[in-house]
N, C-alpha and C positions, 0 to 999 in steps of 0.2 A: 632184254639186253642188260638188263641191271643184276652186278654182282650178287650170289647169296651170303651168309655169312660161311660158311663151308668157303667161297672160294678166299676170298677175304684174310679167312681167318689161314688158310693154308699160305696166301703169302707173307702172312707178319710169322707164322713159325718158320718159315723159309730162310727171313733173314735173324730170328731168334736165333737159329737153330747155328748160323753163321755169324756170331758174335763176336768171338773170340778170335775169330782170323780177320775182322776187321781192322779189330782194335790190332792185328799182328801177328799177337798169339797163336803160335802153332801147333796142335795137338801133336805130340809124334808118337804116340800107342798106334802101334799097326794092326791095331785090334778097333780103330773108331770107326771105322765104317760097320765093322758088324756089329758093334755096340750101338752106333745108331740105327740101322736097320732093323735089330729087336726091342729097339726102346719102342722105335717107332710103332711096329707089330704090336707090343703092348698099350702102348696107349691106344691103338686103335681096336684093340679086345676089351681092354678092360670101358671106355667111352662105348663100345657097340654095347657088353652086357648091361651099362646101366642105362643106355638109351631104351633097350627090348624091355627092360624091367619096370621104366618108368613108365614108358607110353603103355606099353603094352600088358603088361600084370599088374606093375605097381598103382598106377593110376587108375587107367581107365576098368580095371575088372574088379580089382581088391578092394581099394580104398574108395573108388566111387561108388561100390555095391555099397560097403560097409556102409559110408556117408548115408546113402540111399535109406539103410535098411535101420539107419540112428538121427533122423534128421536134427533132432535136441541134444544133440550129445556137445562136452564139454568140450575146451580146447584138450584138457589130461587127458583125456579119455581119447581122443583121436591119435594123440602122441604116444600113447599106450599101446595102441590095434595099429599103427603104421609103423612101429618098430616091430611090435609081433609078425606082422608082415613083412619086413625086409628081413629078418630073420632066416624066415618060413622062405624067401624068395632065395636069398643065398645061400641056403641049404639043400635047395631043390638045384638049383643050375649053377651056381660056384662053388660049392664045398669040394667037390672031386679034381678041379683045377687047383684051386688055393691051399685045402684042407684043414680050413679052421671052419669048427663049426660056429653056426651066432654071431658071425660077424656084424659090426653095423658100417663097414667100411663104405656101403652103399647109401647111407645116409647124408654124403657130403653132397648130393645132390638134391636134396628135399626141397632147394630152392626150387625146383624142375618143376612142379606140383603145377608153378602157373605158366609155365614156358614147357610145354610137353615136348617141342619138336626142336630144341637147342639143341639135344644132345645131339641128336641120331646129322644134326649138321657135323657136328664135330668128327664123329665117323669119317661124312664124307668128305670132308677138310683134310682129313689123315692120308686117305685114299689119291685126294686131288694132291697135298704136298709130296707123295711118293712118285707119281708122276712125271710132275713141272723138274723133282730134283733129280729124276732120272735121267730128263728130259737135257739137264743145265750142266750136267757132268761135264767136266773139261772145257768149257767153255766158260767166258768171258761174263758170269751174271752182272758184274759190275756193271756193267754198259746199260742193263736193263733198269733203267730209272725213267719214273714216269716224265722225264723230258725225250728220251732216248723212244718210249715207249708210243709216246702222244706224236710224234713226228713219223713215225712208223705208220700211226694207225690212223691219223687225220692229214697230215704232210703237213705240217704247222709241230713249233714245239710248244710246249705250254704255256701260256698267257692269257695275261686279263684283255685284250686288245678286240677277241670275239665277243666276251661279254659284255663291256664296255658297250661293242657297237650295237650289240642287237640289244641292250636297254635304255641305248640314244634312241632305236628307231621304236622301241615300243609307247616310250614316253612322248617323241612327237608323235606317234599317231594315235595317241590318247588323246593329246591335246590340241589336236586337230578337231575332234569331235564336238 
């Protein structure tokens, strides 16, 4: 029952993404809904390739063979064969979409190295926020605030008054003991 970051993260871009008409601001390009449907598309291409690339080639095959097969090797020398490697990676499966060769555009994720499965969340984050906002179309999101949301889903709206009481009763019947 507990959120993943995919879904999390798919509502804080929901209301990023609805910024600007908060504060009032109103887009009028009759062109922003298909501007955001292929941003959208895009970030969730370009987050899939470097999710597949990290978990899946960059990580676990490439750089932890190499690792394997250099277990003395220097930090330079890692930083050396993991760029020759994203190279090599975005020349095999993005060069035909993007068309530069030797990019290291895939390198802004190297932090990924010790978090393999962030990305591939973001993917489904992408996926989940297409949904909810398809979902919200014409319809009154404002309303949905986690007081709106919590009365919905418990019939109470949000307050301290449950926690409150169930660490009144935990603390007397500790102290009962």
């Amino acid at each position: 029952g507990v959120t993943s970051n995919a879904f999390t993260e798919a509502i804080a871009f929901l209301f990023q993404t609805r910024d600007l008409k908060i504060l009032g601001i109103k887009n009028t390009d009759n062109n922003v809904e298909y501007y955001n449907s292929l941003d959208l598309f895009w970030s969730a291409y370009e987050i899939m390739g470097a999710a597949l690339v990290y978990i899946y080639i960059y990580i676990y095959i490439y750089i932890w063979k190499w690792l394997y097969e250099n277990p003395n090797t220097e930090v330079q020398n890692l930083k050396e064969n993991a760029i020759r490697i994203l190279k090599e990676v975005w020349n095999n499966y993005f060069d035909d979409v993007i068309c530069k060769m030797d990019s290291l555009i895939l390198s802004i994720y190297l932090y990924i190295t010790n978090y393999t499965l962030y990305l591939s969340a973001y993917l489904i984050e992408h996926l989940i926020e297409f949904r909810i906002d398809q979902y919200i179309q014409g319809k009154n999101y404002g309303r949905e605030t986690p007081l709106y949301w919590m009365k919905n889903a418990v019939g109470q709206s949000l307050s301290i008054k449950p926690m409150l009481g169930e660490a009144q009763k935990a603390v007397d019947n500790l102290n009962s003991r």
